[in-house]
C-alpha positions as a LaTeX table, in Angstrom:
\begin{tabular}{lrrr}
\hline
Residue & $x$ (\AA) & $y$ (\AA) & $z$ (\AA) \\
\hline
Unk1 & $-29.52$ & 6.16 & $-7.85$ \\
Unk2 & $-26.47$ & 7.39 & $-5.84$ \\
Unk3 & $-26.95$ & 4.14 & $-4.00$ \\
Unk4 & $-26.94$ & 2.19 & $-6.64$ \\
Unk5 & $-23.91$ & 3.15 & $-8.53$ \\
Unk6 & $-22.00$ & 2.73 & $-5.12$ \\
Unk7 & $-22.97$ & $-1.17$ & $-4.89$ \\
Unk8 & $-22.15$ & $-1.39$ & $-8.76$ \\
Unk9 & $-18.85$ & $-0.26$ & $-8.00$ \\
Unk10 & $-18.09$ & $-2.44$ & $-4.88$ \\
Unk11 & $-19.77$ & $-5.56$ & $-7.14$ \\
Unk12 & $-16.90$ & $-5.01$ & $-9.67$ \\
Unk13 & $-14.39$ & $-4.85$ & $-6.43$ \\
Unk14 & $-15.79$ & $-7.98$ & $-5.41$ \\
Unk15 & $-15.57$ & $-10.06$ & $-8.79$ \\
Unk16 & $-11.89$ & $-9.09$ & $-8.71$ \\
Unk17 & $-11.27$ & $-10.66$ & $-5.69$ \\
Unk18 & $-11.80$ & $-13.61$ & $-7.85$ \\
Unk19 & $-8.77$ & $-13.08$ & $-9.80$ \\
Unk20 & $-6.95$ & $-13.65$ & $-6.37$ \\
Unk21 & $-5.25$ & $-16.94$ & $-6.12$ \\
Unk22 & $-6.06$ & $-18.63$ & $-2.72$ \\
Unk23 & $-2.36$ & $-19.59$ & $-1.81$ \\
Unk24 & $-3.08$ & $-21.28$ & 1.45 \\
Unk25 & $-5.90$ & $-23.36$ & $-0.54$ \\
Unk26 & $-5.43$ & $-27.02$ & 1.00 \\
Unk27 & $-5.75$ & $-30.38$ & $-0.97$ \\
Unk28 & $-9.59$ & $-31.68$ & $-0.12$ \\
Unk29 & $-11.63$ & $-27.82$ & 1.01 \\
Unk30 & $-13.32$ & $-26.37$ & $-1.31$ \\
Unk31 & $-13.15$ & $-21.83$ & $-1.12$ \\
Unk32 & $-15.48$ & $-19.59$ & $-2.59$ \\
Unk33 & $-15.80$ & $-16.43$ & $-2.85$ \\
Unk34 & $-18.82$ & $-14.38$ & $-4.11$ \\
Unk35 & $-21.15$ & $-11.02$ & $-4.39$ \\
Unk36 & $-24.10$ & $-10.71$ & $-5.25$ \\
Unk37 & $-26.97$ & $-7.73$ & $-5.20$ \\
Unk38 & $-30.41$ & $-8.13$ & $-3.87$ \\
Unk39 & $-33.55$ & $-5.83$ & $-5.54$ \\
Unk40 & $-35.50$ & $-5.82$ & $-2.31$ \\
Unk41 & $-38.44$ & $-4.89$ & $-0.51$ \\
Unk42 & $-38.30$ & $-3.94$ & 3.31 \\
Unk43 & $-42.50$ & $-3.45$ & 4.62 \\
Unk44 & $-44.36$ & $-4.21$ & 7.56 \\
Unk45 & $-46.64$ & $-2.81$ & 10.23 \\
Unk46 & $-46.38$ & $-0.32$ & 13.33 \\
Unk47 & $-47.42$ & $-1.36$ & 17.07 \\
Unk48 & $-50.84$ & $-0.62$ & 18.19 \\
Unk49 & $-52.39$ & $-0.39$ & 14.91 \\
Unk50 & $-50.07$ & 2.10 & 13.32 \\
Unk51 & $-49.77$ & 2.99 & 9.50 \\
Unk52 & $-47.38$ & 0.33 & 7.57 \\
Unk53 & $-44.19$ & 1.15 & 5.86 \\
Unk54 & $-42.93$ & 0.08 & 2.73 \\
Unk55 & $-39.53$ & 0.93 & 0.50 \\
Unk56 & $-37.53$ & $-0.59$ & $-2.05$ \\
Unk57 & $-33.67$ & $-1.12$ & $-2.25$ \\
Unk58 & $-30.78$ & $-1.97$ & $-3.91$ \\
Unk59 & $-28.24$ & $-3.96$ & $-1.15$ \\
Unk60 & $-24.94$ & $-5.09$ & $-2.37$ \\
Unk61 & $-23.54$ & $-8.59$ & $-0.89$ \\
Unk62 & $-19.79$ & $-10.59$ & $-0.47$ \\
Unk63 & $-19.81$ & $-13.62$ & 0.94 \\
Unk64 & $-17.04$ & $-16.63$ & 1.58 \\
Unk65 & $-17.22$ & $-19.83$ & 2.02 \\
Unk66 & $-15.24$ & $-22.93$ & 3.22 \\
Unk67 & $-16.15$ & $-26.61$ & 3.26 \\
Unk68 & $-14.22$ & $-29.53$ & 3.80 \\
Unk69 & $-15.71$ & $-33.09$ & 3.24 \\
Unk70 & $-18.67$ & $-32.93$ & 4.74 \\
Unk71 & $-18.11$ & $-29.53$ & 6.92 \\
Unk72 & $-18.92$ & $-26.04$ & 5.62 \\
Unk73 & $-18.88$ & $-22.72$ & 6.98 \\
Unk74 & $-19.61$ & $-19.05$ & 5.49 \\
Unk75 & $-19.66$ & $-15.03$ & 5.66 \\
Unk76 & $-22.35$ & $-13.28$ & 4.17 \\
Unk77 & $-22.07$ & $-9.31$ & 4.24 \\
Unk78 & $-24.99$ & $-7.25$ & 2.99 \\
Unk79 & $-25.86$ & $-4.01$ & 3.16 \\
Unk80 & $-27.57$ & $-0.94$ & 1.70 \\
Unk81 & $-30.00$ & 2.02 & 2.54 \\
Unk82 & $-33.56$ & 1.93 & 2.43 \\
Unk83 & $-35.63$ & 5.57 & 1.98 \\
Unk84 & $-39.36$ & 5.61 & 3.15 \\
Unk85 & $-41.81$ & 8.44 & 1.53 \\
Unk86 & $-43.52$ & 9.76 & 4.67 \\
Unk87 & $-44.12$ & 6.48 & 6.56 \\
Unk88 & $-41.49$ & 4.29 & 8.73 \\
Unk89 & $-40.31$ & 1.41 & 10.77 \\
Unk90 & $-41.48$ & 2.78 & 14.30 \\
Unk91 & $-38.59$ & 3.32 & 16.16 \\
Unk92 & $-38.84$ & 1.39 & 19.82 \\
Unk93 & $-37.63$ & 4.32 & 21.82 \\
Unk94 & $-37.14$ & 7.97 & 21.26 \\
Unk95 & $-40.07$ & 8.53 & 18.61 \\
Unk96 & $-38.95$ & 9.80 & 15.38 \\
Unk97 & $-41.37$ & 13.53 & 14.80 \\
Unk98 & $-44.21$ & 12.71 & 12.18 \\
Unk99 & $-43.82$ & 14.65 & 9.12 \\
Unk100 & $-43.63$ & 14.47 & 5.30 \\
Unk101 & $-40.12$ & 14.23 & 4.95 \\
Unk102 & $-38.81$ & 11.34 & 3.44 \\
Unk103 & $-36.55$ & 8.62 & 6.27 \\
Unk104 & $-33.54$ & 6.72 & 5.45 \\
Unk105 & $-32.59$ & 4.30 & 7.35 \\
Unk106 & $-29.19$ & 2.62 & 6.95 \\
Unk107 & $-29.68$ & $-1.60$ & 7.05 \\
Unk108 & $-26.71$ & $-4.42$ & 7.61 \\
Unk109 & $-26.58$ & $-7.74$ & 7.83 \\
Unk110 & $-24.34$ & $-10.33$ & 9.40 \\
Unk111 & $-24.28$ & $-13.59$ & 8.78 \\
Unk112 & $-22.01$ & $-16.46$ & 10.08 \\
Unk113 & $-23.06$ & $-19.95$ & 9.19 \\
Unk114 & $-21.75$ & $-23.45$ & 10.40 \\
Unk115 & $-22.96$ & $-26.90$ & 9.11 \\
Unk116 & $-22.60$ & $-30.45$ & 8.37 \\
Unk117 & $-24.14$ & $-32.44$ & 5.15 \\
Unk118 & $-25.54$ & $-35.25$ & 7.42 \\
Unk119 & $-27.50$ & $-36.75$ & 4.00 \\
Unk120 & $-25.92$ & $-36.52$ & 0.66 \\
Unk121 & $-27.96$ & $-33.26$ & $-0.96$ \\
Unk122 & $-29.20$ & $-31.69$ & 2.46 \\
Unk123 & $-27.14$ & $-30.26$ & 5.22 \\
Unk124 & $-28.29$ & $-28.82$ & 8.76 \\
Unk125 & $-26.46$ & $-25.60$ & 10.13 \\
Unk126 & $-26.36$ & $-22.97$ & 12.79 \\
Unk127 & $-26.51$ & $-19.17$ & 11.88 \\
Unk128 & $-24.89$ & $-16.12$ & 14.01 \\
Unk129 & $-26.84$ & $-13.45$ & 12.54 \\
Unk130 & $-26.45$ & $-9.80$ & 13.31 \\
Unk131 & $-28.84$ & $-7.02$ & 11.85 \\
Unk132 & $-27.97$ & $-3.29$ & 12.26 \\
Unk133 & $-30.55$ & $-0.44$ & 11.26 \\
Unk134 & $-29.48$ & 3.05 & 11.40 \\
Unk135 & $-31.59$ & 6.31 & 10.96 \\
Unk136 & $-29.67$ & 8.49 & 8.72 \\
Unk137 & $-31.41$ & 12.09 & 9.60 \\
Unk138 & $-29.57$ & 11.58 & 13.73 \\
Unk139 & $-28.02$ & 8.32 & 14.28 \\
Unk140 & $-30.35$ & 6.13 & 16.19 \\
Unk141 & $-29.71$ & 2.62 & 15.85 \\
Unk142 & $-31.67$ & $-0.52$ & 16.16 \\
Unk143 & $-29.68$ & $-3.80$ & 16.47 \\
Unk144 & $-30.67$ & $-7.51$ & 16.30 \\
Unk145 & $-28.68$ & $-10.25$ & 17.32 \\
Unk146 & $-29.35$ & $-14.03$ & 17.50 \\
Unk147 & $-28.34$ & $-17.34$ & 16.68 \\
Unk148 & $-30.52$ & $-19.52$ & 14.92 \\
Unk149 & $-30.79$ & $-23.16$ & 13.05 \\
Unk150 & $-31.61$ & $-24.16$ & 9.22 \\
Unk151 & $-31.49$ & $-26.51$ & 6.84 \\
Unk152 & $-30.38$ & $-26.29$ & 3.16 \\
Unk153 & $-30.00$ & $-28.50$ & $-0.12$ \\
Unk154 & $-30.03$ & $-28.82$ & $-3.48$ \\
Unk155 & $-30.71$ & $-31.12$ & $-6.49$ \\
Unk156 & $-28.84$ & $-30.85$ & $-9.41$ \\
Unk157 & $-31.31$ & $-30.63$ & $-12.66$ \\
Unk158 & $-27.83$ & $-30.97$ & $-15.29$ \\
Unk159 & $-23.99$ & $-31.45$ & $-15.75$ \\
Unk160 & $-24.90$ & $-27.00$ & $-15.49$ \\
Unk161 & $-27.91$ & $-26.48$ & $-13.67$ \\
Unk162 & $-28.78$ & $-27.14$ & $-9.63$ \\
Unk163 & $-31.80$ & $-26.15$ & $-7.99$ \\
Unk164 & $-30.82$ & $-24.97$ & $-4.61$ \\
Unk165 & $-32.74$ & $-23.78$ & $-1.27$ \\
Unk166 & $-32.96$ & $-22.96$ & 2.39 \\
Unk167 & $-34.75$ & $-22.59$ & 5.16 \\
Unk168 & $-34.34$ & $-21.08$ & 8.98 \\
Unk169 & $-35.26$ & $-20.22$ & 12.16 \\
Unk170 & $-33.48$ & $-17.21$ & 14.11 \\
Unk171 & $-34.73$ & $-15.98$ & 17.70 \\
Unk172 & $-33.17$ & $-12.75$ & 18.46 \\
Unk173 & $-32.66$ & $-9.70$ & 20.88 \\
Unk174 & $-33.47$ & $-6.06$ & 19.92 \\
Unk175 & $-31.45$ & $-3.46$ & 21.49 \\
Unk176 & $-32.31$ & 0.42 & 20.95 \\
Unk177 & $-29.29$ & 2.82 & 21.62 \\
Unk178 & $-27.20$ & $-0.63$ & 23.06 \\
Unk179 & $-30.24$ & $-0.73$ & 25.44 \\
Unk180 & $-32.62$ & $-4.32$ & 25.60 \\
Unk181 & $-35.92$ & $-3.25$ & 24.50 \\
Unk182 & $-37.65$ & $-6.55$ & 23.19 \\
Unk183 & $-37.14$ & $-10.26$ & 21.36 \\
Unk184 & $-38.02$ & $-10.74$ & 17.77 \\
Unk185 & $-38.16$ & $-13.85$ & 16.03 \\
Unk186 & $-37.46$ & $-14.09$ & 11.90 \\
Unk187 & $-37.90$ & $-16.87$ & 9.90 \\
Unk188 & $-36.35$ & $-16.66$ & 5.85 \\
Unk189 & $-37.10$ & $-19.22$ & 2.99 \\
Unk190 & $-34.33$ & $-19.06$ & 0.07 \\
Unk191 & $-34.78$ & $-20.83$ & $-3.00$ \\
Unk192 & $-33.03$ & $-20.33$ & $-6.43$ \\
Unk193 & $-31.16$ & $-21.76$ & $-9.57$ \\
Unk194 & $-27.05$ & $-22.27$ & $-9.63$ \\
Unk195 & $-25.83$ & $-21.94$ & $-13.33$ \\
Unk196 & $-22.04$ & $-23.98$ & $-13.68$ \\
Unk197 & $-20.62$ & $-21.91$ & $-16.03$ \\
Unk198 & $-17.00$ & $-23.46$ & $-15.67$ \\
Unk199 & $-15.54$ & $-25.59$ & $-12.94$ \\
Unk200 & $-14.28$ & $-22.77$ & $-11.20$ \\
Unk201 & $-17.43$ & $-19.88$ & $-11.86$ \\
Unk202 & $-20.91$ & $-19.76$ & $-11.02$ \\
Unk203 & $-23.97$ & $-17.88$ & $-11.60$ \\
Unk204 & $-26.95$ & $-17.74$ & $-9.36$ \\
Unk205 & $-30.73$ & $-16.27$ & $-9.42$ \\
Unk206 & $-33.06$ & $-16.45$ & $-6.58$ \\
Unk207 & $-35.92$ & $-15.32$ & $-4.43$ \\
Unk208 & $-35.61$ & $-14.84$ & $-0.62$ \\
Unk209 & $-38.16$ & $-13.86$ & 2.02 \\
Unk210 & $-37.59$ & $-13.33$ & 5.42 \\
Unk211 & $-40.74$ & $-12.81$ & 7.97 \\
Unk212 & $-40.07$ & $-10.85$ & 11.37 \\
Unk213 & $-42.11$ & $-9.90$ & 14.85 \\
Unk214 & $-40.68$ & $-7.51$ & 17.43 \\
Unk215 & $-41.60$ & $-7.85$ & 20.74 \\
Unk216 & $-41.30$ & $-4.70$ & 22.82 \\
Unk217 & $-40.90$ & $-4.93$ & 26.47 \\
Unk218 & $-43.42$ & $-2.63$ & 26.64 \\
Unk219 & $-46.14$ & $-4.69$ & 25.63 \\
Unk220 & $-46.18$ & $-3.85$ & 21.80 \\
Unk221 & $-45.19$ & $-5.48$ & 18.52 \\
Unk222 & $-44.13$ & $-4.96$ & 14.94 \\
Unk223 & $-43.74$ & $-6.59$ & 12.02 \\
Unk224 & $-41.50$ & $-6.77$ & 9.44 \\
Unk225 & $-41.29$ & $-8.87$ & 6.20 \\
Unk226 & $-38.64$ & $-8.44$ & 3.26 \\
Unk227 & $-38.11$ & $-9.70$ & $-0.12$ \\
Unk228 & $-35.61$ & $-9.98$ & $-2.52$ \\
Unk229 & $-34.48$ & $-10.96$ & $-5.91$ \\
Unk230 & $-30.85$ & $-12.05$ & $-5.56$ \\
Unk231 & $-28.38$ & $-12.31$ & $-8.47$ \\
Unk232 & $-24.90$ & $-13.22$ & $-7.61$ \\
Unk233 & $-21.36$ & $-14.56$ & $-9.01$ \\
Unk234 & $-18.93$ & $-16.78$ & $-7.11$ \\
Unk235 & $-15.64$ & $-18.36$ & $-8.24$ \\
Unk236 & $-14.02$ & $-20.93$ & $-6.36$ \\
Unk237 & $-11.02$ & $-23.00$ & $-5.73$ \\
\hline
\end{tabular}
């Protein structure tokens, strides 16, 4: 609950960056800027046959974007905590003790996306991601980092309405305590409605899954899959 009252309040900080003219706005780009919160799932299974995990969420997301012609670029920020009952993502390195207290594990995500529309609906883009898990109960992080490729589009249904979705590819490196300790590789499908409710405002709903495998240098694996249902806002200039 406590985590969800935080990412309402840093929503409403978000919509009122929309209030903020854009003053170095130039004649033919296009800025947006948006939040949005994701109701999602985080689940998956331990290495050699361990127990699976699964825990819900509330993450809170801004994001900006630029395009120009047939350019665009964009931010995504999301982040949010995640509490498991008993059962948890197996940490790679220094073994969390098995017990019946619940885990919370800090998640953040990164995203930095450039593209070109090389067809008139669907574009093709490269993604920096960066993915940052942190165990609350003494600090021990997990980081991903990778850069990946995708395509997106959309087809607008009205003068209002656009169906919209994506679809990527992102090979990454795991490092435990800043240490190497495996490659994962994490595919996501986005697809969702865009509601035009003025030139300048827009309303979105969509689903979003995003499949993962670890691969320790040890020989073991893990997998992760999350889902989300994504509402967001965006205003642009």
């Amino acid at each position: 609950m406590n985590t969800l009252c935080r990412s309402c309040r840093y929503l409403i900080t978000g919509l009122c960056l929309f209030a903020t003219p854009l003053a170095w706005a130039q004649s033919g780009s296009q800025y947006t800027l948006g939040a949005k919160l994701d109701f999602a799932t985080w689940g998956g299974d331990n290495p050699a046959g361990g127990k699976s995990f699964e825990a819900n969420s509330t993450l809170l997301g801004l994001t900006g974007q630029f395009r120009h012609q047939r350019w665009f670029a964009g931010l995504t920020l999301l982040g949010g905590e995640f509490e498991f009952d008993t059962e948890a993502p197996a940490r790679p390195t220094q073994p969390q003790p098995t017990g019946s207290e619940p885990v919370t594990i800090k998640r953040s995500e990164v995203d930095l996306v450039v593209g070109y529309q090389f067809w008139r609906r669907v574009g093709l883009f490269l993604d920096l991601k960066s993915v940052g898990n942190e165990w609350v109960s003494d600090g021990y992080t997990v980081n991903y980092l990778g850069l990946g490729l995708g395509v997106n589009g959309h087809l607008p249904l009205s003068a209002a309405w656009t169906l919209f979705g994506n679809v990527g590819i992102v090979p990454m490196t795991i490092k435990a305590e800043g240490e190497k300790v495996g490659s994962a590789g994490r595919s996501a499908l986005n697809v969702g409605f865009l509601y035009r409710a003025s030139p300048h405002v827009s309303f979105s709903l969509g689903l979003q899954a995003q499949s993962q495998t670890n691969d320790y240098d040890d020989g073991t694996d893990q997998t992760h899959t999350l889902g989300a249902l994504r509402v967001g806002i965006s205003g642009s200039l």
